[in-house]
N, C-alpha and C positions, 0 to 999 in steps of 0.2 A: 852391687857386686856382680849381677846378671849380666848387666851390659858389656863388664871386662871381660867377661868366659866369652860374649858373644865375640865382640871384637877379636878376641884373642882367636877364635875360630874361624873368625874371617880373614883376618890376616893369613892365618895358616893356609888357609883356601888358595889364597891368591898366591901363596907363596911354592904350593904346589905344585902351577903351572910354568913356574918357571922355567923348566927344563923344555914347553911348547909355545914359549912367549914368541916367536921368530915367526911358527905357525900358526899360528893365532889371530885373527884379524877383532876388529871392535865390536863387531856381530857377535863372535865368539863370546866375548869378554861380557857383553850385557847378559847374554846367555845363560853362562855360568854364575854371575851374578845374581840372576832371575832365578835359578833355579833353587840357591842357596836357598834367599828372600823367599819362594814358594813354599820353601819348609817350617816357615814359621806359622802357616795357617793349620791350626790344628783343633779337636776337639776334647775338651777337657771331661770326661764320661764318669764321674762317680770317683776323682781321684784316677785316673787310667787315662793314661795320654794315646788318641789315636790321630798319629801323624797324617791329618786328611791329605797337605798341600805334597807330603813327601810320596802318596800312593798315585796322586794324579802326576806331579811329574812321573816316576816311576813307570806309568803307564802311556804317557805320552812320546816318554826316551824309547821304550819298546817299538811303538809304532812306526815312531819314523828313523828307526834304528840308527842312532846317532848318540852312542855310548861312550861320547868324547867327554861329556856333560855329566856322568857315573857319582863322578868325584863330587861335584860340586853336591848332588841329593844325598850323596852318605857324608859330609860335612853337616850340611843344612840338619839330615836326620839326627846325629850323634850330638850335635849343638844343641835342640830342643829337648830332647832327653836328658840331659845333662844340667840342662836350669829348670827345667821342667820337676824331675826329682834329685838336682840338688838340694845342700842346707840352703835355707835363705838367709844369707849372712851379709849382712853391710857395711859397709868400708869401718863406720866409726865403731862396731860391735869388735870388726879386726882392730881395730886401736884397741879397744879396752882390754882383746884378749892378749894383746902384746904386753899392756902395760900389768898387766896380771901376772904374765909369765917372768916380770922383770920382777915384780916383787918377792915370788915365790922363789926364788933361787935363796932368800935368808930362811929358809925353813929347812929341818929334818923331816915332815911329813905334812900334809895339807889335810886336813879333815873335812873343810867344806870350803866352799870361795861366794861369796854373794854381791851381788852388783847391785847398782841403782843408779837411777836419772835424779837429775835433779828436781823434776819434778815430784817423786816418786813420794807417797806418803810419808814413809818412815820419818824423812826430815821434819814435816810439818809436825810428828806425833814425837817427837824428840826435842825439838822447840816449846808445845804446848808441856812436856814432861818438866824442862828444864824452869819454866816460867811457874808451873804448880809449885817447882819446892821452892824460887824464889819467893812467894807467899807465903812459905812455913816462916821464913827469916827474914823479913824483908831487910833489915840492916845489912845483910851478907854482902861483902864487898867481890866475892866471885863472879865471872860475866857471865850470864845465861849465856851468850853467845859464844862462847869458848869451846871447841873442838872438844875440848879434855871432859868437859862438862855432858856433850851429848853423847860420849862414845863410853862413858861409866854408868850411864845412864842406861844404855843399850844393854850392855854386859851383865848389871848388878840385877837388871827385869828378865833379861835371859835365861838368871841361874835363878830366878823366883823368890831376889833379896829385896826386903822393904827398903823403900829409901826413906831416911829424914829430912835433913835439909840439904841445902850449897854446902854448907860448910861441914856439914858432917862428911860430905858426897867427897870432896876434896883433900879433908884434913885426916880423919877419924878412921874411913871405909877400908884404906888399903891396910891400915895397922889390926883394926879387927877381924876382918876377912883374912887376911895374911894373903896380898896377893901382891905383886909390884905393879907398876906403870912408870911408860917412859915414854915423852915426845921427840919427833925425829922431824924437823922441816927440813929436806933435801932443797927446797926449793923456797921462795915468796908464795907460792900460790900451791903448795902442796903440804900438806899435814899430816904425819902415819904418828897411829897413837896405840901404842900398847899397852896392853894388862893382861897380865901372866900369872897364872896361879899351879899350883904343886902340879896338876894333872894335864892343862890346858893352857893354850894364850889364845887370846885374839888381837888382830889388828887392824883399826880402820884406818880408811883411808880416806882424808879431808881433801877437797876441791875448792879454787874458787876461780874466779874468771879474771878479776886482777885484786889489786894491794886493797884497796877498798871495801870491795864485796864481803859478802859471807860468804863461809865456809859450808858446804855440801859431803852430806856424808853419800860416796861412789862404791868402795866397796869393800866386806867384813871377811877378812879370811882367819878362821881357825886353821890352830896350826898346833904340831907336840913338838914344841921346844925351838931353840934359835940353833944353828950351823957351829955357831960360836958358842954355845951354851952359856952365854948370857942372855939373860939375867939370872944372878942366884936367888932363886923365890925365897925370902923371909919363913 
């Protein structure tokens, strides 16, 4: 994301000048280039940015009095300050925060929002969860690998409920808790899974890379209640 504020400040730079491009020869133009590029040498002191490269031009523009150049040190200056202590945000962390804000449009209130990579534990400790209670039953015709599977798993450990088995997990859970759940694939490679209970819902959200792969839990948003006031909690 750094690189585009830079660009974007350089471009402006140059765009500037337009109004002296007629005056301006290629000397000029490397100049104000250089001068930019000067600003990016700097000293990073304990978290405290001291603009080295923008105080030596600065002192250089004074000497030989040539204040055509001004522009280009307070561009170059306002640009490293600017990524310097900006967020440090990344193009694909802006994807996930877009795809967040498209989810969140079905809620009355958002209580929390939590993200994850694919790497991120939680999936591996949701897989080993789901493969334990396949060992309680091993008959269970349920698939550990089922969205539905890890994301009741998540919810039921949340609120500090003992699990039995697959099949209790599936059949039994939502009738004795009194809580709903509902699957929603907008897509092939996307999974939102809810369960809703009197006070609460949550909603994950499943990933996967194509038709094949597995399923990746991305990210858990609690919420009080759907836009639609659906679902009616049992």
């Amino acid at each position: 994301m750094s690189w585009i504020l830079w660009i974007c400040f350089f471009v402006s730079l140059l765009l500037s000048y337009v109004d002296q491009r007629k005056a301006l020869k290629l000397k000029d133009w490397m100049i104000i280039i250089g001068a930019f590029l000067l600003c990016e040498f700097y000293v990073n002191l304990f978290g405290l940015l001291i603009p080295v490269g923008f105080i030596i031009g600065l002192i250089v523009m004074n000497k030989k009095k040539t204040f055509l150049y001004s522009k280009a040190l307070l561009f170059g200056l306002i640009s490293v300050c600017v990524i310097f202590y900006g967020p440090k945000i990344s193009l694909n962390e802006i994807h996930e925060l877009t795809k967040a804000n498209k989810y969140t449009e079905q809620f009355n209130k958002i209580k929390s929002v939590s993200q994850f990579s694919v790497e991120s534990d939680i999936n591996d400790v949701l897989s080993t969860s789901a493969n334990h209670l396949k060992d309680k039953n091993p008959n269970s015709e349920i698939p550990v690998d089922d969205p539905h599977v890890a994301f009741s798993i998540w919810v039921l450990q949340h609120r500090n409920v003992a699990l039995k088995d697959l099949d209790w997990l599936w059949y039994k859970a939502p009738l004795e808790l009194h809580y709903y759940w509902q699957i929603n694939r907008p897509d092939p490679l996307v999974t939102l899974e809810y369960v809703v209970f009197n006070e609460v819902g949550y909603m994950g959200v499943f990933e996967r890379e194509n038709t094949t792969s597995p399923y990746y839990l991305r990210m858990i948003f609690e919420f009080d209640r759907l836009k639609t006031n659906n679902p009616q909690i049992p």
